[in-house]
C-alpha positions, 0 to 999 in steps of 0.5 A: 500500500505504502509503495502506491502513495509513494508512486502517487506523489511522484508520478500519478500527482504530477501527470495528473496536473498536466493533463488537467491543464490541459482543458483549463488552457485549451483556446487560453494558450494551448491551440491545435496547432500547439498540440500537434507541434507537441505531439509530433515532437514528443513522438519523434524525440521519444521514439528516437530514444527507445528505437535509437538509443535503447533498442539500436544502439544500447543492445543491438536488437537490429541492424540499421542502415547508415542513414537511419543510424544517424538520423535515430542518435539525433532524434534521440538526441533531441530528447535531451537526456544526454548524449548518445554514447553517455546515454548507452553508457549509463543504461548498458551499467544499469542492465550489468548490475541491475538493482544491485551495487553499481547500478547507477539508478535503482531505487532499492539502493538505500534499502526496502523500508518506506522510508529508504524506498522513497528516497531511492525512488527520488534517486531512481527518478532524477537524483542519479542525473545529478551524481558526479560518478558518471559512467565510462562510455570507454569502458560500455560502450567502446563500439559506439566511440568506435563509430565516427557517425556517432562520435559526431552526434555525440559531441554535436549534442548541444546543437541538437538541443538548440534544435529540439527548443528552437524548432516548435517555436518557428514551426509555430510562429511561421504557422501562425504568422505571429510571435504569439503562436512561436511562444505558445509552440515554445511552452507545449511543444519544447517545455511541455514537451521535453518534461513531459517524455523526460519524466516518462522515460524516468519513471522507467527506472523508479516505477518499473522497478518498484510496482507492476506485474512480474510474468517473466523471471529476472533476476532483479526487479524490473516490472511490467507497468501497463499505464506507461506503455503508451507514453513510453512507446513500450518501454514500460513492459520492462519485465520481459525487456529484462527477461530478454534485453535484446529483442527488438519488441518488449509487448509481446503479449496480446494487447501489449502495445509497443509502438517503438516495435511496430515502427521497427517492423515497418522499417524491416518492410522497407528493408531500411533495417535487417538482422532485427531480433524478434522473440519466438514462442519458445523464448517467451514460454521459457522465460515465463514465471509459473505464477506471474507476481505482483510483489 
């Protein structure tokens, strides 16, 4: 019971003002035009980081054309939740020691009493961006450091960031013809935005570590959390994504929506991307817990 107040002030609470915000502010400075800059931003941004940094880059679950390669690390980028190679750097420790010594985000670190809980939640959540200890790309991810596409991207991270505030803003200004479009576009589209999949992308690493479903067997704590799989792009079905780290689908039961996988497999149809790991029924079944757990 107590691990449901502590998700509810750290996340449901939150979201929940966001969303009422938005019928209080619908024609009094959020528009249609405002929404969709948003939308398309958050979707491009944020799939570039499942598709592209999680999916691609940190475990390899396909094989992409160079294009697509670069165009993925800088739509990711875009996201702002750091570089490329310190992004994959950072998830590759966390996967190595998950919710054990060393992993750089888990919320159990301080413990399992409420208290310990709930600092290690804050911790899991945003704290760990803020610790001077930062994972080695030399050591995780020295494929990407090998890579010059990505070493480009990589070091250009503050250009995309100019990019990703600066583009809602014209998109909206031109379109509207006005600066008062470009600064409503700017609020939605680039801080709303922005906060909005950060925290998403964060609740991965403090909700689904702490509450949601366990059908598959792990060896840590990873959870299925079905009300964030839409906003993460299926990322939030972390249990199996633990159970199997390299499969290109993380839903992969009926149901279990999973966008970031379907455009893989549209991508797959345009021959854009190959070698793509897509689990079969053996895995899953050998995965699967005999009694899924909610603890």
């Amino acid at each position: 019971m107590w691990q449901q107040v502590v998700l509810l002030l750290f996340v449901v609470v939150p979201f929940a003002a966001v969303v009422a915000a938005v019928p209080v502010l619908w024609g009094w400075g959020l528009t249609w035009r405002d929404a969709l800059i948003a939308a398309v931003m958050y979707a491009v941004t944020g799939h570039g980081v499942t598709i592209g940094f999680h999916r691609l880059f940190t475990h390899r679950s396909f094989r992409a054309k160079r294009w697509l390669r670069v165009l993925l690390a800088v739509a990711g980028s875009m996201a702002i939740q750091g570089s490329v190679l310190q992004w994959v750097a950072d998830h590759r420790r966390h996967h190595r020691f998950s919710d054990r010594e060393g992993d750089p985000h888990s919320p159990w670190r301080y413990g399992t009493s409420a208290r310990a809980l709930a600092k290690g939640f804050f911790y899991a959540h945003v704290g760990w961006l803020f610790d001077w200890e930062q994972t080695s790309p030399r050591r995780y991810a020295p494929d990407l450091l090998a890579d010059r596409d990505i070493r480009v991207v990589s070091r250009t991270f503050p250009l995309w960031v100019s990019v990703s505030m600066l583009l809602p803003p014209l998109v909206g200004g031109l379109w509207s013809w006005s600066w008062a479009g470009a600064l409503t576009a700017f609020f939605w589209g680039s801080l709303v935005r922005v906060s909005l999949l950060h925290h998403v992308t964060f609740a991965i690493n403090s909700v689904c570590h702490v509450a949601g479903r366990r059908p598959f067997r792990t060896r840590d704590s990873s959870r299925n959390v079905w009300w964030l799989a839409l906003p993460s792009m299926g990322e939030a079905w972390h249990n199996f994504h633990h159970a199997e780290p390299t499969s290109a689908r993380h839903g992969v039961r009926l149901l279990e929506v999973d966008t970031s996988a379907a455009i893989i497999w549209v991508l797959e149809k345009f021959r854009w991307v190959h070698d793509v790991r897509w689990p079969d029924a053996a895995t899953i079944s050998r995965r699967r817990l005999a009694v899924p757990s909610n603890a």
